[in-house]
C-alpha positions in Angstrom: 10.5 13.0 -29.2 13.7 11.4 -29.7 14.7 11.2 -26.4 10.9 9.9 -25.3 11.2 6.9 -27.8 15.1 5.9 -26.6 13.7 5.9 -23.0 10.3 4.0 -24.1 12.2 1.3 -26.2 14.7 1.0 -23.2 11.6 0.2 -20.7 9.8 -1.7 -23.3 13.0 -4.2 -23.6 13.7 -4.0 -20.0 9.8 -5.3 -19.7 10.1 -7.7 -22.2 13.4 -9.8 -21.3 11.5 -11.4 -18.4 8.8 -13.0 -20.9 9.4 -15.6 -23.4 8.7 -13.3 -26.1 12.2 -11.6 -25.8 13.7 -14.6 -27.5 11.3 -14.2 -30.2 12.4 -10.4 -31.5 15.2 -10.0 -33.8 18.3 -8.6 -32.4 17.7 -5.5 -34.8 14.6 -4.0 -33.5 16.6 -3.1 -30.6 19.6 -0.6 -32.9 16.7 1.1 -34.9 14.8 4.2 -34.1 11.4 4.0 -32.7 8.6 5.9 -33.2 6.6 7.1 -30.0 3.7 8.9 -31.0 2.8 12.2 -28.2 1.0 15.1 -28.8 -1.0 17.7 -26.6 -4.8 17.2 -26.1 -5.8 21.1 -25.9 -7.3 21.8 -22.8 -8.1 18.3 -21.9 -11.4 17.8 -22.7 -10.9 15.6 -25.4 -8.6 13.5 -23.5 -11.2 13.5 -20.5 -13.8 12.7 -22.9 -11.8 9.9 -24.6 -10.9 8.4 -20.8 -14.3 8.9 -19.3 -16.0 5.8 -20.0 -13.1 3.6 -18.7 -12.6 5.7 -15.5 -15.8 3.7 -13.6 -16.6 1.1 -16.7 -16.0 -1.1 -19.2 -15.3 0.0 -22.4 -18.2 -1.3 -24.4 -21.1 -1.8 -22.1 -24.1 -4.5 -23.0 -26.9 -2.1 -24.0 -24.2 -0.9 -26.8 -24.3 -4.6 -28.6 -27.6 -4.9 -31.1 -27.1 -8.7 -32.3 -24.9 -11.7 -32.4 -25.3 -13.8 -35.7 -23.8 -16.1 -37.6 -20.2 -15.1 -35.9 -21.2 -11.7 -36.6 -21.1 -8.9 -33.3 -22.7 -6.2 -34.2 -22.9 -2.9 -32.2 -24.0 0.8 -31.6 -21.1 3.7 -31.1 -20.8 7.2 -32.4 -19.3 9.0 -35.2 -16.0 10.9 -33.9 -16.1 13.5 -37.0 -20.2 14.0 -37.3 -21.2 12.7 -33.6 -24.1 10.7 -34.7 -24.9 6.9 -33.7 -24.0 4.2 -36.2 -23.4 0.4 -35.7 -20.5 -1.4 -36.5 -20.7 -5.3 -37.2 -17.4 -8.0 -36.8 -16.7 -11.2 -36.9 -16.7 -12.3 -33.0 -13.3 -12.4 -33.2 -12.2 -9.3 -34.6 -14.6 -7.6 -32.1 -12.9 -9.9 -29.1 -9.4 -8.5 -30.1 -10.7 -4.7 -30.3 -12.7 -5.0 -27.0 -9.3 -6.8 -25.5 -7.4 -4.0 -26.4 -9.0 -2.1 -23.5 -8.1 -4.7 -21.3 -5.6 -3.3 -18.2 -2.8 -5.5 -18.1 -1.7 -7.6 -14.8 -0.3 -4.7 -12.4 -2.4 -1.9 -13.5 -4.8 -0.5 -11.7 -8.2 1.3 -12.8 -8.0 5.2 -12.3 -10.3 5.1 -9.5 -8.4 3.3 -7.2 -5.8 6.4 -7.5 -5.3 9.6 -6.2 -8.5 11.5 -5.1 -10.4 8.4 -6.3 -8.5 6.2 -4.0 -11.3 5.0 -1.4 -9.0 6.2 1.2 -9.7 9.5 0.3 -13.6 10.1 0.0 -12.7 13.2 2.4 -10.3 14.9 -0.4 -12.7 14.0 -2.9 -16.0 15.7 -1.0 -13.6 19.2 -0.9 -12.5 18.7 -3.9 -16.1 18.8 -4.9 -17.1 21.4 -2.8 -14.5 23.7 -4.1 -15.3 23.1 -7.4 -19.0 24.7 -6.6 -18.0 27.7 -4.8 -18.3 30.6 -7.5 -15.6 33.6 -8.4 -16.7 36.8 -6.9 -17.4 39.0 -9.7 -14.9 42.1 -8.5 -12.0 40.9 -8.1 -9.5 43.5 -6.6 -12.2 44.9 -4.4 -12.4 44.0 -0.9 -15.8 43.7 0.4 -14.8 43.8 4.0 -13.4 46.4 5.9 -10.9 48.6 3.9 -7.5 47.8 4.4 -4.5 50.3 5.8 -3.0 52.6 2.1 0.6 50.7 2.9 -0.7 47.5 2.1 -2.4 46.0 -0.8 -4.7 43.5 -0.8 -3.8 39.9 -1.9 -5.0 39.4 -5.7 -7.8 36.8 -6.2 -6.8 33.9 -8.6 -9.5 32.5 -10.7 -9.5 29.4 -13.2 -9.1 30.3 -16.5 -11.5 27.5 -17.8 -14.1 27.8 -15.5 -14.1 31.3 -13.7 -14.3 29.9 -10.1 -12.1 31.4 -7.3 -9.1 29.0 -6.6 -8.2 28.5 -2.8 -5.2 27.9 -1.5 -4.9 24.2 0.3 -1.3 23.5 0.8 2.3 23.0 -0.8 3.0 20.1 -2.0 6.7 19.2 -2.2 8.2 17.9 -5.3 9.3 13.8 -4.4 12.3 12.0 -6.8 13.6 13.8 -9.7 11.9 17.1 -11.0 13.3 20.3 -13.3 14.6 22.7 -10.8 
């Protein structure tokens, strides 16, 4: 963690000396340790839960919002701990600076516009998709074709963990820039 918050106070600096904020931070936040917060997310559902809604959409959409009054925002969400649907009322501009928050600053890009979201790559996306629906064969060591010569043995059948579905071999990818040897 140590090493994470020296390089994310370095790139956080860097960033900010070409604003005219940088002349507005004491001279001491830059000696003192930071604190970077990072933590595993299990198997990644949670974190796929918790990104989901900003992968194709807005963060608060406007069937969620029940009433403006009076200054006052109020709005539907659910409970994290108990999963049940409450509302939430603000002053407009306490809910402005929440819903801001998930604002992507200038130079980033929505998720779907990368990778196998890219629009460039509908093809990749449609295998990916297809893949993901083919099923495991239940035995896995046998070989339902013919029976293969006693001096070799047949190729083991990787499955996912999660899921149980067979995983197919596509291609190598080779490892670009720096990467642990």
């Amino acid at each position: 963690m140590k090493a994470l918050s020296k390089i994310f106070r370095g790139k956080f600096r860097q960033a900010l000396v070409k604003t005219t904020l940088f002349a507005r931070i004491p001279s001491k936040v830059w000696q003192q340790d930071w604190v970077v917060h990072c933590k595993s997310v299990g198997n990644g559902r949670t974190a796929l839960k918790y990104l989901a809604p900003y992968v194709f959409r807005v963060a608060i959409s406007n069937r969620r919002l029940v009433k403006l009054e009076n200054d006052q925002v109020t709005f539907r969400y659910r409970a994290t701990d108990t999963g049940e649907p409450k509302l939430c009322t603000l002053s407009a501009e306490a809910f402005i600076h929440r819903f801001l928050q998930h604002v992507l600053p200038k130079g980033f890009v929505k998720v779907r516009y990368f990778g196998f979201f890219a629009p460039g790559c509908r093809k990749h996306l449609a295998a990916l998709r297809q893949q993901l629906e083919q099923e495991c064969p239940e035995n896995l060591g046998e070989s339902e074709a013919t029976p293969e010569p006693a001096d070799s043995t047949p190729e083991p059948k990787l499955c996912c963990p999660s899921c149980g579905q067979q995983l197919l071999f596509q291609r190598t990818i080779q490892p670009t820039g720096r990467c642990p040897p």
